[in-house]
DSSP file (Angstrom, degrees, kcal/mol; ACC not computed):
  #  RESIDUE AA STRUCTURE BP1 BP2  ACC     N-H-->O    O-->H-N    N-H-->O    O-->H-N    TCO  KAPPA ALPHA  PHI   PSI    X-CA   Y-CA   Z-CA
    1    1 A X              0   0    0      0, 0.0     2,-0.3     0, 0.0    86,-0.1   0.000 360.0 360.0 360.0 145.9  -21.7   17.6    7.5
    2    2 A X     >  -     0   0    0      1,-0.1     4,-0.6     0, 0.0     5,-0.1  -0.610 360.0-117.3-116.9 159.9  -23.9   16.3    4.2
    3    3 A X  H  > S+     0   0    0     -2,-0.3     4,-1.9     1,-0.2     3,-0.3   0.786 111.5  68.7 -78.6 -34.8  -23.9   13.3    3.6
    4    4 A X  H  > S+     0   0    0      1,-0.2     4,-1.5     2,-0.2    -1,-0.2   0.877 106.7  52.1 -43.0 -53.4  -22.1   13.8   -0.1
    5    5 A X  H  4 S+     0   0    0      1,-0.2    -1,-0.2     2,-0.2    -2,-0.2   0.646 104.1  54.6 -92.3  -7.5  -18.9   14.9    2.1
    6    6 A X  H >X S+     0   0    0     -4,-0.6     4,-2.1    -3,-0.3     3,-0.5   0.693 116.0  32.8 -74.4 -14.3  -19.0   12.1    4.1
    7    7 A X  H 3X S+     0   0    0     -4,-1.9     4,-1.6     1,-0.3    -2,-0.2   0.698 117.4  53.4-103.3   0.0  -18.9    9.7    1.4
    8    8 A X  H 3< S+     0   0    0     -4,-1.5     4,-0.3     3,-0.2    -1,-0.3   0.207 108.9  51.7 -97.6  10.8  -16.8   11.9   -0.6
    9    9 A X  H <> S+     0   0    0     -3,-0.5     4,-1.0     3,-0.2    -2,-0.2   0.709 116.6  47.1-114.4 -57.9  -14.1   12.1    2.8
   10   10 A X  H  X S+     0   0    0     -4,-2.1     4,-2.6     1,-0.2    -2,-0.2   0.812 100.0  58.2 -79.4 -24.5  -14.4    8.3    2.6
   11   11 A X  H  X S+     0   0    0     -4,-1.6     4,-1.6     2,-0.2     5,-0.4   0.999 115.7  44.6 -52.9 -69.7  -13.8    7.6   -1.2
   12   12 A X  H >> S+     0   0    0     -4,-0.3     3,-2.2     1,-0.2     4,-0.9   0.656 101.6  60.1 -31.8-100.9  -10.5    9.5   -0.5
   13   13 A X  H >X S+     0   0    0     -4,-1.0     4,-2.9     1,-0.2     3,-1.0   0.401 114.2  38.8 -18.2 -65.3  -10.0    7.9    2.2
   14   14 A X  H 3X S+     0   0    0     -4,-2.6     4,-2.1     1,-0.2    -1,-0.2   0.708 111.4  49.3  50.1-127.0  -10.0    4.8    0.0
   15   15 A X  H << S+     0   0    0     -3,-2.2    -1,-0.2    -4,-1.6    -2,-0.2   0.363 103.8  58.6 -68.0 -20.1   -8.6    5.6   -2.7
   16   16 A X  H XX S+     0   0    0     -3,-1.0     4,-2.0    -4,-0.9     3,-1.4   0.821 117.0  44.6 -93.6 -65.0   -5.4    7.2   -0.3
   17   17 A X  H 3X S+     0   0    0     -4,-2.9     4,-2.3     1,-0.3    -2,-0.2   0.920 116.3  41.4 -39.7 -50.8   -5.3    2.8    1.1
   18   18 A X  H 3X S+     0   0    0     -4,-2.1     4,-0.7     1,-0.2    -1,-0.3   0.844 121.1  46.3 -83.9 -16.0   -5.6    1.1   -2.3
   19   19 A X  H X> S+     0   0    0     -3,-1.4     3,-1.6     2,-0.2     4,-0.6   0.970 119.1  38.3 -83.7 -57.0   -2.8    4.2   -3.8
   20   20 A X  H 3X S+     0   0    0     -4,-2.0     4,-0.7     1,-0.3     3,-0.4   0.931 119.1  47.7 -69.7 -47.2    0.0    3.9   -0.8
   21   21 A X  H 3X S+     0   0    0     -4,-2.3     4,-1.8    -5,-0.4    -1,-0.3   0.522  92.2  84.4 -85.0   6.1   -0.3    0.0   -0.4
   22   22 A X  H <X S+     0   0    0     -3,-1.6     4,-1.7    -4,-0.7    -1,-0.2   0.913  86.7  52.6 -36.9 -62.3    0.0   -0.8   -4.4
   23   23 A X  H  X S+     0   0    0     -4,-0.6     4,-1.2    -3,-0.4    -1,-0.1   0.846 111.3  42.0 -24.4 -64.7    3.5   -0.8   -4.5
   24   24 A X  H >< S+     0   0    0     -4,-0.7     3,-1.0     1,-0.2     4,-0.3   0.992 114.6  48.8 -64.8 -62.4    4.1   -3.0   -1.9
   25   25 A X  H 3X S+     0   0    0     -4,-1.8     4,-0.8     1,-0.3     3,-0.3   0.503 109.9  58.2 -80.0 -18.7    1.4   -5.5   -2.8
   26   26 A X  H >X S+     0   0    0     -4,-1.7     4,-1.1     1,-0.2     3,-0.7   0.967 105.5  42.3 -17.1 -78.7    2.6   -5.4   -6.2
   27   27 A X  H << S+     0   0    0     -4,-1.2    -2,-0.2    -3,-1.0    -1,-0.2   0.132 114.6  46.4 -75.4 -11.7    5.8   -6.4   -5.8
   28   28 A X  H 3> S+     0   0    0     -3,-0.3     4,-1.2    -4,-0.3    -1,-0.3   0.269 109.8  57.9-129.4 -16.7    5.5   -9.2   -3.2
   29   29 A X  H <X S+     0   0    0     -4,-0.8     4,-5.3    -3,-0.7    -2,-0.3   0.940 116.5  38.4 -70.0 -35.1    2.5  -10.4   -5.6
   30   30 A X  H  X S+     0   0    0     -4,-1.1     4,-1.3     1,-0.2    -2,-0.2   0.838 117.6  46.3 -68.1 -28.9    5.5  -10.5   -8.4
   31   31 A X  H  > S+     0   0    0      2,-0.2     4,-3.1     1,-0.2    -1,-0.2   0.874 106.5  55.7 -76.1 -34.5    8.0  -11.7   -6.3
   32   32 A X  H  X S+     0   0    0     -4,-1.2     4,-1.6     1,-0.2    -2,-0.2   0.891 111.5  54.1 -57.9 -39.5    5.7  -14.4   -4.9
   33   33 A X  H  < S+     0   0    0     -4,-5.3    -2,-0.2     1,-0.2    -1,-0.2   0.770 105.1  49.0 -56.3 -30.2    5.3  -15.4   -8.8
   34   34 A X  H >X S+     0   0    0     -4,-1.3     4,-2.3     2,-0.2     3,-2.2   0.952 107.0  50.2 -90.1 -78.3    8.5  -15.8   -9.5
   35   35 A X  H 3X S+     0   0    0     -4,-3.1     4,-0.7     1,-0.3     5,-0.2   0.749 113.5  46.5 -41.5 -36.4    9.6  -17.9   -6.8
   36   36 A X  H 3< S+     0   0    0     -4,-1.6    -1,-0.3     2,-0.2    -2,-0.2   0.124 108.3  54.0-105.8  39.2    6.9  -20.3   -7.3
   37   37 A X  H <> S+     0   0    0     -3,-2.2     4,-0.9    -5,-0.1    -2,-0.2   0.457 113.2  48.5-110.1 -55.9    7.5  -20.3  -11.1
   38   38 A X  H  X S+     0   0    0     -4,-2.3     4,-0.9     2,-0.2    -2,-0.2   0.693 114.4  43.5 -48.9 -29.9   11.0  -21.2   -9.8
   39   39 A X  H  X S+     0   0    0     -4,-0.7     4,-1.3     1,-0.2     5,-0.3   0.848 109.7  53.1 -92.4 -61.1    9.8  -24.1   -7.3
   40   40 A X  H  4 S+     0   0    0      1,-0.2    -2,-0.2     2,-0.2    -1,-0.2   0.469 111.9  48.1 -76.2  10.8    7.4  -25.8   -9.5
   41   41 A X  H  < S+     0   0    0     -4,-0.9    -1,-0.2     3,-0.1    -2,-0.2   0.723 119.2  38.2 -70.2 -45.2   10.3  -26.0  -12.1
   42   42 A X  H  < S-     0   0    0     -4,-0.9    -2,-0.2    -5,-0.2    -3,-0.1  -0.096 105.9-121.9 -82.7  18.8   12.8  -27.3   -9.7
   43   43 A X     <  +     0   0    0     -4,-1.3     2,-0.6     1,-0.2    -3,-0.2   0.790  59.2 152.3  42.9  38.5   10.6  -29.6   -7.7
   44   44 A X        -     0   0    0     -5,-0.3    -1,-0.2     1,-0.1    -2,-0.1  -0.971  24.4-179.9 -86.6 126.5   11.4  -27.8   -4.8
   45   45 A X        +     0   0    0     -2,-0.6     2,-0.4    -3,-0.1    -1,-0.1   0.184  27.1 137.6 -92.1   1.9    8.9  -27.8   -2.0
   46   46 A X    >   -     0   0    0      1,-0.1     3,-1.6     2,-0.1     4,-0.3  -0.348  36.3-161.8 -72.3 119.1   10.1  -26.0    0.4
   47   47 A X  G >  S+     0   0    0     -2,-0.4     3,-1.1     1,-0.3     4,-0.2   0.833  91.6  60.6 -57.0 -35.4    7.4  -23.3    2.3
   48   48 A X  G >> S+     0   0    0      1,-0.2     3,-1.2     2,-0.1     4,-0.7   0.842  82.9  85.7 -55.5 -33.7   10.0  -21.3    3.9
   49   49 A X  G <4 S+     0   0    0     -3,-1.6     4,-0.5     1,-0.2    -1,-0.2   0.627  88.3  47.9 -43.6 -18.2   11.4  -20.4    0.4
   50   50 A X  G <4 S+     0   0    0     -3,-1.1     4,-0.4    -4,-0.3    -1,-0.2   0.721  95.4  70.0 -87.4 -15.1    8.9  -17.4   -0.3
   51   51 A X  T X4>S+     0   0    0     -3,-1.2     3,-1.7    -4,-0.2     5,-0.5   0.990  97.8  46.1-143.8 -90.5    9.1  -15.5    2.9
   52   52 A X  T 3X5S+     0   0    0     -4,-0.7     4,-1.8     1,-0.3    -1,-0.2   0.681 113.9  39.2 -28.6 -50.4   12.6  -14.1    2.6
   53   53 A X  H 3>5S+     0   0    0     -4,-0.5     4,-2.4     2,-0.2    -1,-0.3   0.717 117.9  54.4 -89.6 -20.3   13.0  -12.9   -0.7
   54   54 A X  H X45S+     0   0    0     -3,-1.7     3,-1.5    -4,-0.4     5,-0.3   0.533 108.1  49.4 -59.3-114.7    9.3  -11.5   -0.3
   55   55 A X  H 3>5S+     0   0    0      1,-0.3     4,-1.6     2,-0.2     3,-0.5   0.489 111.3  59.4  17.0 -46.1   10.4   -9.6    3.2
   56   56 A X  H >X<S+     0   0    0     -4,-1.8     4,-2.5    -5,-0.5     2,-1.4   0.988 107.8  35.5 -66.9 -63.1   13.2   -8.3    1.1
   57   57 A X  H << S+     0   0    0     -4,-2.4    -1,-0.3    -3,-1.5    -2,-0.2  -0.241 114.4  54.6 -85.9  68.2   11.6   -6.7   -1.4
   58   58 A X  H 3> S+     0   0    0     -2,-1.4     4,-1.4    -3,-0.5    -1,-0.2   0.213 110.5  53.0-158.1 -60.5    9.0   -5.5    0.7
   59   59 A X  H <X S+     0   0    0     -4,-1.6     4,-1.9    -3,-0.7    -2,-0.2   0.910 114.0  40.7 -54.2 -46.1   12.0   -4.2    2.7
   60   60 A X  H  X>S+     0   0    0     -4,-2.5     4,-2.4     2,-0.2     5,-0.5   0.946 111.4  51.3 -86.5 -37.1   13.4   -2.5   -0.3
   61   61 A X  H  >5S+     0   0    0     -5,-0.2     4,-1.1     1,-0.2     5,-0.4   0.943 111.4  53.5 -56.2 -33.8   10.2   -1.0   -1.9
   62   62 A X  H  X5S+     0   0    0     -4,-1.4     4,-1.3     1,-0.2    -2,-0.2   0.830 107.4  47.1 -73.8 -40.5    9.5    0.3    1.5
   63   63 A X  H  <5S+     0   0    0     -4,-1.9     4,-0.2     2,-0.2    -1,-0.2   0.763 117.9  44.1 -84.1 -20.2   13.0    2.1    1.7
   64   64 A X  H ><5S+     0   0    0     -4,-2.4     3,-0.9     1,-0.1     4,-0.3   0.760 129.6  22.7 -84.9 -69.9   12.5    3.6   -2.0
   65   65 A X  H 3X<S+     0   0    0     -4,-1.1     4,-3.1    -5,-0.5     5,-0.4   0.800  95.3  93.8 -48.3 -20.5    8.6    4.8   -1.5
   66   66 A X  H 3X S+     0   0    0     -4,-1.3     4,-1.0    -5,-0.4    -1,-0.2   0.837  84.3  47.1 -67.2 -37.4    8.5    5.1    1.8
   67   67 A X  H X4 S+     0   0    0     -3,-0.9     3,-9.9    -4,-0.2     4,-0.4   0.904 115.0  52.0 -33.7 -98.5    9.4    8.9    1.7
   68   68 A X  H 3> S+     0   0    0      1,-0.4     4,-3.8    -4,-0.3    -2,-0.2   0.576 108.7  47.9  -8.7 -65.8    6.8    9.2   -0.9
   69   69 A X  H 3X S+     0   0    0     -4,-3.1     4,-1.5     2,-0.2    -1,-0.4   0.634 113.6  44.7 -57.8 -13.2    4.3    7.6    1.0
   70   70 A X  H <X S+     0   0    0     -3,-9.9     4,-2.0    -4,-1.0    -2,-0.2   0.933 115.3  46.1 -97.0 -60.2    4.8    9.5    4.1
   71   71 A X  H  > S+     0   0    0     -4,-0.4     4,-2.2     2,-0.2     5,-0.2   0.892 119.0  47.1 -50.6 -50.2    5.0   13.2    2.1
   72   72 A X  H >X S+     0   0    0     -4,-3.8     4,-2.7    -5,-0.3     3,-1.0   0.983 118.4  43.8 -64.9 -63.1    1.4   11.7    0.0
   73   73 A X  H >X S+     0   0    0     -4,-1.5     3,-0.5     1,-0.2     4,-0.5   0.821 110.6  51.3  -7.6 -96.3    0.0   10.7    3.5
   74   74 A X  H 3X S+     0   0    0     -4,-2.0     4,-1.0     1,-0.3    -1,-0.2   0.476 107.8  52.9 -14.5 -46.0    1.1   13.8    5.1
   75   75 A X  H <X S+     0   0    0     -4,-2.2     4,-3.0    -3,-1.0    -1,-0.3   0.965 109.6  52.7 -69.8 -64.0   -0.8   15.9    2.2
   76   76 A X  H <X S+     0   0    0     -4,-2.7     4,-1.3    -3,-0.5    -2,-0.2   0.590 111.9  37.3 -58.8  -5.4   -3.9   14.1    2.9
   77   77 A X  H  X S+     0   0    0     -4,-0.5     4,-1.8     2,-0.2     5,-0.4   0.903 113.4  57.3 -99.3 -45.5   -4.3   14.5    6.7
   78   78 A X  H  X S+     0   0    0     -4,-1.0     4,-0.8     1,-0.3    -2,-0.2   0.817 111.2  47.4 -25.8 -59.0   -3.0   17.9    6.3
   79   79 A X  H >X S+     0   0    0     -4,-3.0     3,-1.8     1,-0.2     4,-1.2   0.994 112.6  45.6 -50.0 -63.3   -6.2   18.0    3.8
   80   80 A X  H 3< S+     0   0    0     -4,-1.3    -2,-0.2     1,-0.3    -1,-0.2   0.670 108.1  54.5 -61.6 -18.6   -8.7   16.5    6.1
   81   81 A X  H 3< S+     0   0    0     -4,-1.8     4,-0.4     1,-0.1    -1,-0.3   0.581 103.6  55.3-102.9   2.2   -7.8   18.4    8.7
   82   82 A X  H << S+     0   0    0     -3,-1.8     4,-0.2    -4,-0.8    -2,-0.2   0.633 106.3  55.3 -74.5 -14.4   -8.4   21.9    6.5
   83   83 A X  S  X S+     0   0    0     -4,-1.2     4,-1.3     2,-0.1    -1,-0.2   0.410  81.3  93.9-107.7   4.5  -11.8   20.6    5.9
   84   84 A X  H >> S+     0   0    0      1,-0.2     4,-0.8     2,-0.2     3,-0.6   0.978  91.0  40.6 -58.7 -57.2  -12.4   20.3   10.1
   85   85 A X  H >> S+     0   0    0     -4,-0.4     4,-1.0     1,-0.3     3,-0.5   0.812 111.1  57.9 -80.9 -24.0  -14.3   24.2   10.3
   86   86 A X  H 34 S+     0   0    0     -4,-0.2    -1,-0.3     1,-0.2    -2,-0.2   0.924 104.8  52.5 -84.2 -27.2  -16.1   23.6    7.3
   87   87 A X  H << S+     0   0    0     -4,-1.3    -1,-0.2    -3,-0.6    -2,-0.2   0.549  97.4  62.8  -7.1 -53.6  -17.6   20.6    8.9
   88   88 A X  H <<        0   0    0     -4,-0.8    -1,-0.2    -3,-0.5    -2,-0.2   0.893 360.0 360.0 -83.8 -39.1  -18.8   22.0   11.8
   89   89 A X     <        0   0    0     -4,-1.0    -1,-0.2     0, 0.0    -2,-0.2   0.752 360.0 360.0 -78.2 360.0  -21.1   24.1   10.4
C-alpha cells in the first residue's frame, strides 16, 4: 500500500464521519438554539430544559436517516473491503 492510498482511504474515511454525523449535529445544534433563544426570553434558567427536546429530535432524525446512514455506511465498508487484494500487493 502507497502512501497516496493511505491517505486517500483516510480522507474517506473522514469525510464518511463528518457526512453521516451532520444531520444529527445539525439539528441538536438548532434545537439547542432555539431553546435558549426561548429561555433567555422567558428568564427561565432551568439546565434540564435542553436535554429533552434535544434527545427528541436526535431520536427522530435518527429514525428518519437512520436507514440512510446504515445503507451509505454499508456502501463504504463494502468499498474498503473491495480494495483489501489490491492492497496486498
Amino acid at each position: 500500500m502507497s502512501v497516496g492510498q493511505a491517505v486517500s482511504i483516510m480522507r474517506g474515511g473522514i469525510f464518511e464521519i463528518l457526512l453521516l454525523s451532520a444531520p444529527v449535529l445539525i439539528v441538536a445544534m438548532v434545537v439547542g438554539l432555539i431553546i435558549s433563544i426561548l429561555q433567555a426570553t422567558t428568564s427561565i434558567q432551568e439546565q434540564t430544559l435542553t436535554f429533552v427536546p434535544k434527545i427528541a429530535a436526535i431520536m427522530l432524525v435518527l429514525a428518519f436517516l437512520g436507514s440512510w446512514m446504515f445503507a451509505h455506511l454499508a456502501n463504504y465498508t463494502r468499498a474498503l473491503f473491495s480494495m483489501i487484494p489490491s492492497m496486498a500487493k
